[in-house]
N, C-alpha and C positions, 0 to 999 in steps of 0.2 A: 588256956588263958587268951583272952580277946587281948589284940594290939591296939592302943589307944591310933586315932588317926582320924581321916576328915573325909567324910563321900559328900561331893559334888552332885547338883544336880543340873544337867543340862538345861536353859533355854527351848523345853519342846513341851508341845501342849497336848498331843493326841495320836492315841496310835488308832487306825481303823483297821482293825484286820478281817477277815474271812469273809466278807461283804466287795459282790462284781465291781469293777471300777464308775461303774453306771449309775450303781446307788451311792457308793463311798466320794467321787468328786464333787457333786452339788453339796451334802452334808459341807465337805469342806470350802468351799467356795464359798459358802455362804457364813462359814465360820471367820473366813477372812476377808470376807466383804470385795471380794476381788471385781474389780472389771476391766481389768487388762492384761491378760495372762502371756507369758510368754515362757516356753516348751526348750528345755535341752534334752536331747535324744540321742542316741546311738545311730549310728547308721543302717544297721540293721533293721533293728524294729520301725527303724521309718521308710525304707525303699524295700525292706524284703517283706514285710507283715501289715499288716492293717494295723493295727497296731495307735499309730498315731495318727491316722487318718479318723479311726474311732474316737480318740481322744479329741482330736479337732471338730466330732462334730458335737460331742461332750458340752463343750467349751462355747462354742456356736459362735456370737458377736463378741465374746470376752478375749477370744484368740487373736494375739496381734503379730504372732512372730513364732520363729522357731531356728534352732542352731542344731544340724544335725551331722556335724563333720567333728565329733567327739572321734578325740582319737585316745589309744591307751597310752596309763600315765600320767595322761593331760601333760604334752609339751609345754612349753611358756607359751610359744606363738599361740598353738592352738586355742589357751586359754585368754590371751587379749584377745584373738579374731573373734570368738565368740563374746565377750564384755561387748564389742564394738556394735556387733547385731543387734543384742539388748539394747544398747547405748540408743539405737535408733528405734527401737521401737517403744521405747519409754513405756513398761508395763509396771502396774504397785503389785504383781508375784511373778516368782519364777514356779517352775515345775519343771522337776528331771527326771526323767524317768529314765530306766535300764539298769546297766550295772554300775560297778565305782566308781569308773572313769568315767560316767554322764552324770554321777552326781557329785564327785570333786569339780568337774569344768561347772555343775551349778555353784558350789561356794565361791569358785575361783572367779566367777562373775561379778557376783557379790561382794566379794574382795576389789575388783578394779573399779568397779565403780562408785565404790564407799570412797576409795583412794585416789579415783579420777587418773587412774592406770591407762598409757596407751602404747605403751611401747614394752617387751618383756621388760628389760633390764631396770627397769623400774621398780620392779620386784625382788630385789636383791636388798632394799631396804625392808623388808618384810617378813623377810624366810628368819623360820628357827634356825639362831648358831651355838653351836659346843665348839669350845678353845681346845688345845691342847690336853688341860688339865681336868677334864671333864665338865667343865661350868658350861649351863646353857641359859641364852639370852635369847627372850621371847619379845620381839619387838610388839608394839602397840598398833591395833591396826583397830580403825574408826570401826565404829558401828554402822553395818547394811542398813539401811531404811528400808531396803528389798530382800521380803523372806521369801523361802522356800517351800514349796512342797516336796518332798523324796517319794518317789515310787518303783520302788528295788526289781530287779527283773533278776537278781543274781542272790548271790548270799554274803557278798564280799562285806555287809557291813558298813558302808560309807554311813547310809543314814542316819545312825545313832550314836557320830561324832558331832566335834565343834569345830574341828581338824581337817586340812583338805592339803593335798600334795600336787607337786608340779612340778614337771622334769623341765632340769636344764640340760638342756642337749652338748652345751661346753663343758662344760666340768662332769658332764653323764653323773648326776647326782640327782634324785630326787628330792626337793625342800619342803620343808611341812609349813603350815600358816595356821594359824592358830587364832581366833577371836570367837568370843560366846555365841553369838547371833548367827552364826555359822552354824548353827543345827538347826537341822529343818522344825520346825514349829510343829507341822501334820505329817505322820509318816501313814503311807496307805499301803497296805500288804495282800496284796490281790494274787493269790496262787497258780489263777487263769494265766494271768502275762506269759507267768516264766516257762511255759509249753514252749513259747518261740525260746527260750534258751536256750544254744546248744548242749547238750549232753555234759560235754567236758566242761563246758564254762560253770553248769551247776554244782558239777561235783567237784571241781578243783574253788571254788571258792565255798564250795561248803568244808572242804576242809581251811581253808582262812577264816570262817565262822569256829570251828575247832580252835585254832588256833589262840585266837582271842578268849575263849573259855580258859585254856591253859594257861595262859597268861595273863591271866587275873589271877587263878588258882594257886600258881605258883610263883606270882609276884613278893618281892621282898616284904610290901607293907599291902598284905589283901586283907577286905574285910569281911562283917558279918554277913552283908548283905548282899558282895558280889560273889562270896561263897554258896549263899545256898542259890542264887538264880544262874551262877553258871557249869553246878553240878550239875542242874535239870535239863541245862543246856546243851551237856554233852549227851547226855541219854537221848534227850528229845534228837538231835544230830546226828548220832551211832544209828539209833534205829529207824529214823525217817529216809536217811541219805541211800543206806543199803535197801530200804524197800523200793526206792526209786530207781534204781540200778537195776532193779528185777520188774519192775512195772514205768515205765517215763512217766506216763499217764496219770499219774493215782495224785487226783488234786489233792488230796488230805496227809499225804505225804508230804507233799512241797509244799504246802500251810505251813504244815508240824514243823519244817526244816525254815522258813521263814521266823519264825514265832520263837524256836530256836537260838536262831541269832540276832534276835533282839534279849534275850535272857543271858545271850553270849557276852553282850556288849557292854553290861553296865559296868565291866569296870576299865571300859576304852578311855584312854587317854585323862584317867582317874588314875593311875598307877601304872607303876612303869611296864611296860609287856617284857623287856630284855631283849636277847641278841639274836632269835626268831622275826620276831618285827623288824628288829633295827639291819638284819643284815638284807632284810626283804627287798628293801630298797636299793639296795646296792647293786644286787641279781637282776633287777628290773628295768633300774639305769643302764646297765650296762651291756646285760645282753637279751632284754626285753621280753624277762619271764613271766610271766602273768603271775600275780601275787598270790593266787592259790597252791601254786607250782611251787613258787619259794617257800611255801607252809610245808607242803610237801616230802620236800629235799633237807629243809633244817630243822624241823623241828623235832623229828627222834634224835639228833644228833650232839643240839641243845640240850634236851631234856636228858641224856647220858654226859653231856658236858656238866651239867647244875646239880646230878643227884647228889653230891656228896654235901651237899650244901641242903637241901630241902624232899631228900626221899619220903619224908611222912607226907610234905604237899603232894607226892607223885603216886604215892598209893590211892589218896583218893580219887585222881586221872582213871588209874586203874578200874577201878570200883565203881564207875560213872560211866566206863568204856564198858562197862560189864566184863571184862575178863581182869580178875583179882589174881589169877594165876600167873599175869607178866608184868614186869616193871612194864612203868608208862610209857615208856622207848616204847619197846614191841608190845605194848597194845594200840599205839597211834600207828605203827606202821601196819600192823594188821587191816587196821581198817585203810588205810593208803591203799595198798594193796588190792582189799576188796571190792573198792571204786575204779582200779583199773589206771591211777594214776603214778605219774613218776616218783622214785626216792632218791636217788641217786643226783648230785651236781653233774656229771657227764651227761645225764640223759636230759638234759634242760639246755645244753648249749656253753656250760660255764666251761672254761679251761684254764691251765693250769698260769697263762698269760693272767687272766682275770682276779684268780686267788691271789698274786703276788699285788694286786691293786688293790681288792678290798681287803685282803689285812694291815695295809696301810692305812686306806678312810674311813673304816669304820671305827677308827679313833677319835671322828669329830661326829659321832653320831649317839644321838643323847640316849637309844633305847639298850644300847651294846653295851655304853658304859653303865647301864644301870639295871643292868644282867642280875638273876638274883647268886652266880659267885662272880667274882671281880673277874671283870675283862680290863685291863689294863695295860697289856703291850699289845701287839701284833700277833704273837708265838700264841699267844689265847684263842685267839680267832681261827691262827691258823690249825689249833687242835680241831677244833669245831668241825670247819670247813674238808680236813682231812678224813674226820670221822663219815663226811656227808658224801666223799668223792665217790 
């Protein structure tokens, strides 16, 4: 029986996928009629690769700028210094290219200067709050005038939100922001770039592309349509990620794992993902786990916390993982494993100081509370977390 319910469609106009960045920017340039462009970048790809120097010459007289001191998480500061750069270079687009964090600091731009943001603490009227009682308030934040373009160098998924995060370094919480125009318009999927990715950073956020497939999957209220495209998602995932592990090189591998998580994502921030997501953040503020990492370490642990509640959603994980022989637990870790990366909370840095704080906050965090079984004390979480240690 189909659940009655409501699919959202994002504010985005165009994916360009499997086409060189050479041919896919002008198409889009000229789709937004740009002539002021201005570039947020990873550090990497701007002083260790060519990268963006190709990009700039792409661009030619349209380039007026660029912010290339993304850090991960996007700090608050880091994302006003970067607003401040744009702010002077007055471009009608942005383009961010790299992984989450260069394209969170792109919305986070867009956010300060819809709001005419210069100082973090300013942003405190803006971030998503959960009370006590689970209720969460989405404050109003104007509409950008300046869109986006995303150009993923990773698999983390930022570009096909409306949703962008910012760490507050005091309170070590990550806060989410939330406004429609927030999703890049043009997403360009160039398999070439992500050569310069390192190894780890592919594969630990291609399991945060997994991630989001499951949790769609086995969200309280999924639907028709983010069921069949993040079944294909996970196949296309399972089997592109591992081929890449055995070849780096193999551009239609990293396509196929691009393309992937875009099929991952339609039911991002459409429904709720649960206490995998929600506790991601917490790991990340705190002791500065790369969000793939957090996927990693909680999300078999989750998925053995929820089964008693949604085992029929967990067989098709199963059967999607291609191994119908294990609960979805250990066919995610299976693949964990085969990638080479961590399961365990110890091997990430968390400690037992840390658990005793996030089974505390993750009481004000809207994706924990709306877990598909009830998390509602501390003692919940800290099952989770115990199972993950």
């Amino acid at each position: 029986m189909i659940q009655p319910g409501t699919y959202e469609y994002f504010r985005q106009e165009r994916v360009i996928f499997g086409k060189p960045l050479a041919v896919a920017l002008p198409e889009a340039l000229a789709h937004h009629d740009a002539r002021r462009v201005f570039v947020v970048a990873t550090r990497s790809l701007s002083r260790k690769t060519d990268a963006i120097t190709h990009l700039r010459k792409l661009l030619g007289n349209r380039f007026v700028g660029v912010f290339d001191d993304v850090e991960s998480h996007v700090p608050r500061a880091s994302a006003v210094a970067a607003a401040a750069v744009a702010r002077a270079a007055d471009p009608d687009l942005l383009i961010a290219i790299g992984g989450g964090s260069a394209l969170d600091t792109g919305k986070m731009v867009q956010l300060c200067l819809a709001e005419r943001i210069t100082d973090p603490l300013q942003l405190d009227a803006f971030r998503v709050r959960t009370d006590d009682s689970g209720s969460t308030t989405v404050p109003t934040i104007t509409p950008p005038t300046l869109r986006q373009i995303a150009i993923p160098t990773t698999l983390s998924g930022a570009e096909w939100s409306h949703t962008t995060g910012s760490t507050d370094p005091e309170r070590h919480i990550k806060d989410i922001y939330i406004q429609p125009d927030l999703a890049a318009p043009t997403v360009i999927l160039d398999a070439a770039l992500s050569i310069h990715t390192p190894m780890w950073v592919w594969l630990s956020s291609g399991m945060r592309a997994v991630d989001h497939a499951i949790g769609s999957l086995c969200s309280k209220h999924p639907t028709p349509f983010s069921d069949a495209t993040t079944v294909k998602a996970l196949t296309m995932l399972n089997r592109s990620l591992r081929r890449v592990v055995v070849t780096p090189d193999d551009i239609d591998a990293r396509l196929e794992s691009l393309v992937g998580v875009w099929l991952a994502s339609t039911g991002m921030m459409r429904m709720q993902y649960g206490a995998s997501h929600g506790l991601s953040w917490h790991l990340s503020a705190l002791a500065d786990v790369p969000h793939g990492d957090c996927s990693c370490v909680l999300l078999p642990s989750v998925l053995r916390f929820n089964q008693s509640v949604n085992a029929e959603r967990q067989r098709i994980v199963s059967d999607a993982l291609e191994r119908p022989d294990l609960d979805a637990a250990d066919a995610v870790l299976d693949l964990i494993q085969a990638l080479g990366r961590p399961h365990r909370l110890r091997d990430v840095g968390i400690t037992r100081a840390h658990i005793d704080t996030i089974c505390q906050e993750a009481m004000h965090n809207l994706l924990v509370r709306n877990n598909p079984r009830t998390i509602d004390q501390p003692q919940h979480v800290r099952e989770i977390l115990e199972m993950a240690w």
